[in-house]
C-alpha positions as a Python dict, from the first residue, in 0.01 Angstrom:
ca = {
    (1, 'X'): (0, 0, 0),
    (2, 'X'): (-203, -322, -137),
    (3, 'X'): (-364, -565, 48),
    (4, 'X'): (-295, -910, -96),
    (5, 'X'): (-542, -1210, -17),
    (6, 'X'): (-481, -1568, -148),
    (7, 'X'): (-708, -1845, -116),
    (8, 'X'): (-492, -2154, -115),
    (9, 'X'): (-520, -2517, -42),
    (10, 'X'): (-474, -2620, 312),
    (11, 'X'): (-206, -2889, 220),
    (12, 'X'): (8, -2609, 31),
    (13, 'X'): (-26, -2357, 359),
    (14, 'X'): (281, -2492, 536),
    (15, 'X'): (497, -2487, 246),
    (16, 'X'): (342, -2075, 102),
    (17, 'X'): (379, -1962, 435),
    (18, 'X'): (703, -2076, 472),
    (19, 'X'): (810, -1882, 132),
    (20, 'X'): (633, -1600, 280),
    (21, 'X'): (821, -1595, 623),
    (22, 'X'): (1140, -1571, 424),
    (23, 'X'): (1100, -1257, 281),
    (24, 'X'): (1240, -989, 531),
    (25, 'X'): (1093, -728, 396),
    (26, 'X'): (752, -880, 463),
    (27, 'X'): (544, -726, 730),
    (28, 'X'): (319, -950, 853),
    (29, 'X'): (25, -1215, 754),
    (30, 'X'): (-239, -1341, 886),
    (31, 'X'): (-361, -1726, 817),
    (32, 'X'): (-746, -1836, 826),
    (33, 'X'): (-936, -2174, 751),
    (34, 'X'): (-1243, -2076, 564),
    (35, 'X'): (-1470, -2250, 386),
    (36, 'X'): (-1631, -2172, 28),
    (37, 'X'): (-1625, -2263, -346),
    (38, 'X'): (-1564, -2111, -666),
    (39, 'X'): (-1561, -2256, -1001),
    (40, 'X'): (-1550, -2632, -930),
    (41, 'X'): (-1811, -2527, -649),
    (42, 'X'): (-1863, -2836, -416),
    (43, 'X'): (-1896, -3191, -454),
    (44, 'X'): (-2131, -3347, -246),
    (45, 'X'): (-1917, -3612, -164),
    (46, 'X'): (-1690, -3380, 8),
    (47, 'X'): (-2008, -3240, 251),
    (48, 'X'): (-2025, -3329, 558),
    (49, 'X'): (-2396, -3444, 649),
    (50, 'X'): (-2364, -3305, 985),
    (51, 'X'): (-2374, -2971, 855),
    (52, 'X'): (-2681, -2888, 662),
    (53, 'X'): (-2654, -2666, 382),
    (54, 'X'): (-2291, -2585, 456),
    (55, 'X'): (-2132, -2571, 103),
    (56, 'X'): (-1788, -2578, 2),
    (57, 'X'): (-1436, -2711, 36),
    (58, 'X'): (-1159, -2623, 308),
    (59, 'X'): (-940, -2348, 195),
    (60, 'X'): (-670, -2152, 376),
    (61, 'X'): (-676, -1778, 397),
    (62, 'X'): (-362, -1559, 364),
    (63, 'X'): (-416, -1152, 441),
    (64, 'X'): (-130, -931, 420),
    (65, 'X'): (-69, -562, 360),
    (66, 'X'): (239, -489, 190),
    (67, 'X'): (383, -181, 26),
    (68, 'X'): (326, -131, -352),
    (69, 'X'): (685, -265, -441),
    (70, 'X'): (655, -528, -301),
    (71, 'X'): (346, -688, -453),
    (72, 'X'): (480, -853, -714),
    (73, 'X'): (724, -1041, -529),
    (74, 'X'): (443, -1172, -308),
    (75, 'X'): (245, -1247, -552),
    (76, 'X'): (498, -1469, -715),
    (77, 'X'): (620, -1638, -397),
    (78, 'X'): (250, -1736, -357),
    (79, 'X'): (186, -1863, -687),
    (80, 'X'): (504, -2065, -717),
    (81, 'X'): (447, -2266, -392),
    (82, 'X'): (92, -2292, -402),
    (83, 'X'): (123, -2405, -764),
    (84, 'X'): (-3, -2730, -821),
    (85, 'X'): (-146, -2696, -1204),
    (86, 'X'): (-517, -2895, -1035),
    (87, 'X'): (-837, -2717, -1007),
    (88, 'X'): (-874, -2571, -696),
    (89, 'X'): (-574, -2443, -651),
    (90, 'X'): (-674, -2076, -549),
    (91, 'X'): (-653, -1734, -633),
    (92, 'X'): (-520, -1416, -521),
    (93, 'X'): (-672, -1069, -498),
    (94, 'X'): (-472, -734, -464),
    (95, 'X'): (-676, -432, -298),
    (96, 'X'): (-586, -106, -222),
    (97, 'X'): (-584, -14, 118),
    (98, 'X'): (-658, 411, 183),
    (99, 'X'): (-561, 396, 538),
    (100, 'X'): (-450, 205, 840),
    (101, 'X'): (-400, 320, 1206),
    (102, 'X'): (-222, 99, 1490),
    (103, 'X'): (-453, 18, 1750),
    (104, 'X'): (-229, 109, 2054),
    (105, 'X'): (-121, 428, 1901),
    (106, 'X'): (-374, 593, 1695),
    (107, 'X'): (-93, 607, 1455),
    (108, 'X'): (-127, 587, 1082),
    (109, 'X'): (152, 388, 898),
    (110, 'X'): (374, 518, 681),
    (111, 'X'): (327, 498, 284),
    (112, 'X'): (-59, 510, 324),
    (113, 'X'): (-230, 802, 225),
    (114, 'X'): (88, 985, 59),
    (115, 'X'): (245, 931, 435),
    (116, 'X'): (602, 850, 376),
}
C-alpha cells in the first residue's frame, strides 16, 4: 500500500475531488487547507499583514492510502484535473505505508505488511 499526497490549488479541489470520488475502487481521502510555498515561494502581495511572518499561499491537501495497483490511476486522475500548465499548480508524493490498524478494532488492513 502507498500513501499518495497532492498539494493542489484550492480552485481545482472541487473539480480533483470529484475525479477522485468516482473511482469505486477508491478507499477513502481526506481534504486539508494548508498553507506553504515551494518554488515560486510567496509573494508579498499575497500576505496578509494581519499575520506576521506567516508565509505562503493557500493550497489544498489530498491524503489517501491506496493499494499499490492502484497508484497510478490516482495519480493520473489527479494530475489531469488539477492540470492547469501555471506555476503553482502542485505536486504529488507517493509513500509507502508499513502498517495501518483501525482504531475501533485493533485490526490491521489487509495488503499491508504481506497481509492479504
Amino acid at each position: 500500500m502507498k500513501e499518495i499526497k497532492a498539494i493542489i490549488q484550492p480552485f481545482m479541489a472541487e473539480r480533483v475531488i470529484a475525479a477522485l470520488r468516482a473511482m469505486e475502487s477508491l478507499p477513502g481521502l481526506t481534504i486539508s487547507d494548508v498553507r506553504g510555498f515551494g518554488r515560486q515561494r510567496a509573494r508579498a502581495k499575497e500576505r496578509s499583514l494581519d499575520v506576521p511572518a506567516v508565509f505562503g499561499v493557500d493550497k489544498i491537501k489530498l491524503e489517501m492510502v491506496v493499494p499499490d495497483h492502484l497508484v497510478t490511476d490516482v495519480i493520473e486522475t489527479i494530475q489531469k484535473h488539477a492540470h492547469t500548465g501555471n506555476p503553482g499548480d502542485g505536486k504529488i508524493f507517493v509513500i509507502p505505508v508499513e502498517d495501518a490498524v483501525r482504531i475501533r478494532t485493533g485490526d490491521h488492513e489487509p495488503g499491508v505488511r504481506g497481509r492479504e
